[in-house]
Structure formats: structure tokens, C-alpha cells
N, C-alpha and C positions, 0 to 999 in steps of 0.2 A: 761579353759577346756583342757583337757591333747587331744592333738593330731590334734587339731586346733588350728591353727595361729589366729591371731588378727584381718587380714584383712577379713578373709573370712566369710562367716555369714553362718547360716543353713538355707539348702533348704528350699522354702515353697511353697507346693501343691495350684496350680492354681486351681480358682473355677470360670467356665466359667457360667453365669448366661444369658436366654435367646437364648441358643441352644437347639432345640430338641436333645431330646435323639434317639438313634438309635436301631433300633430293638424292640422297645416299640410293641405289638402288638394291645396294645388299641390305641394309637395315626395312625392308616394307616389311610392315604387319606384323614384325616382333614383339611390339610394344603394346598390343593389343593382343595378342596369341591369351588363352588361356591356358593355366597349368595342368599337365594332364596328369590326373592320378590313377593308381592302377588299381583297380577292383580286384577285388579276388573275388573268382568264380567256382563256384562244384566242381567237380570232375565231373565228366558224363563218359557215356559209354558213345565213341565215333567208330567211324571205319576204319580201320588200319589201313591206309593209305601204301603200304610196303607191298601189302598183300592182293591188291588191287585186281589184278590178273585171272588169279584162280578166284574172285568173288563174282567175276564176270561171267568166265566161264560158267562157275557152277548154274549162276542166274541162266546163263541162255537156253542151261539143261532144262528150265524149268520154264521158261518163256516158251522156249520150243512145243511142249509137253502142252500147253494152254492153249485156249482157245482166242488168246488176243491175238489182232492183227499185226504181226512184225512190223510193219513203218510204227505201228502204236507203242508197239513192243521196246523198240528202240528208244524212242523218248523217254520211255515208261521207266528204264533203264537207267537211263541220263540223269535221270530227274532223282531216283534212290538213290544212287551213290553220291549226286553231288549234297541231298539233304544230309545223306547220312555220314560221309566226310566234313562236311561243314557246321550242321548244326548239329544233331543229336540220330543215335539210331532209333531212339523212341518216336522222334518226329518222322523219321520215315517210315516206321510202323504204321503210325497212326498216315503217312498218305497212302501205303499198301490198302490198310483197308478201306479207304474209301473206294479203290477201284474194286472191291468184294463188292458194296454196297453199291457201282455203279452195274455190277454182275460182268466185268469184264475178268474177274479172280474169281477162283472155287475157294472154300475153306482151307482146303486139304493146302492149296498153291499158296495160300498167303501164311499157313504156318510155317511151311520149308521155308519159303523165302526171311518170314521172319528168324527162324532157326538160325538161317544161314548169315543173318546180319548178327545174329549173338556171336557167333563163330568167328565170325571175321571182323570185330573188334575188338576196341583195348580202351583204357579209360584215357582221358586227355584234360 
């Protein structure tokens, strides 16, 4: 070839295989992600979430029946069902009776209501 010597060879484009590319904006933070392993946890006893409706109701029967204040009464509400759909009905047991011990529950109201959280779950 005219204008190359004998010794010298032509360059050839390195191809580095198994380097992230840089600037990718689909690849951020994969490579750093950790792996996520799945625990196994108990069963516990939640709300049945299907049944949602008639747990309401029946609570209002008994909200109504109490001497808390309805705006209170509403949160009060809010607050059980989302512990007891989400974390445990025991955990919402145990916020019922704090409102005994705030004297805003009679005994009598916080076992129905607890009753009626045995009733209206399932294990999960």
C-alpha cells in the first residue's frame, strides 16, 4: 500500500465488552439496586377487605350507641379499619383500647367492637 511501510499495521478499534455504558438513562441505579429477598412472614388475622361494607355499618351501630363525638367518631373509624386491613386486628385491638383508657369507650363498646373485628376477618 502506497504510504505505509511494511512494519507498521493499521489501527484497529478496541471493543471493550462487559463495561456499562455511560449516560444510558435506562441503566441509572441498577447496578447498585440491592437484591430483594422475600421473607416469610406469620399469618395474622386482618380485615377482610371484601367485607368492608357491613363492618362499617355494623361499627356505626355502635359508634352511634357511644358517647364519642361523631367528627371523633369518624377518624376513630378511619383509623381501625385502616390498622386493621393493613397491619393486624390485634394492633387495632390494642388502639381500641386505648380510647377505653382515654374514657372515650365503655368496656361493654370495646368488646363488641373487638368481637366484631374477629368476625370480619381472615388470616393473611
Amino acid at each position: 500500500m502506497p504510504g505505509q511501510s511494511a512494519t507498521t499495521q493499521p489501527k484497529k478499534n478496541k471493543v471493550v465488552v462487559n463495561k456499562p455504558q455511560t449516560g444510558n438513562q435506562y441503566d441509572k441505579g441498577k447496578k447498585n439496586r440491592p437484591q430483594r429477598t422475600k421473607e416469610s412472614t406469620k399469618r395474622q388475622a386482618m380485615l377482610n377487605t371484601h367485607r368492608i361494607n357491613p363492618f362499617k355499618y355494623d361499627m356505626n351501630q355502635i359508634l352511634d350507641a357511644s358517647a364519642m363525638d361523631p367528627a371523633k367518631a369518624s377518624s376513630f373509624l378511619a383509623s381501625v379499619i385502616a390498622k386493621a386491613s393493613r397491619v393486624s386486628t390485634k394492633d387495632a385491638k390494642d388502639f381500641v383500647r386505648t380510647f377505653q383508657d382515654a374514657g372515650d369507650l365503655t368496656k361493654d363498646e370495646v368488646d363488641k367492637i373487638s368481637k366484631l373485628l374477629d368476625k370480619y376477618s381472615r388470616y393473611r
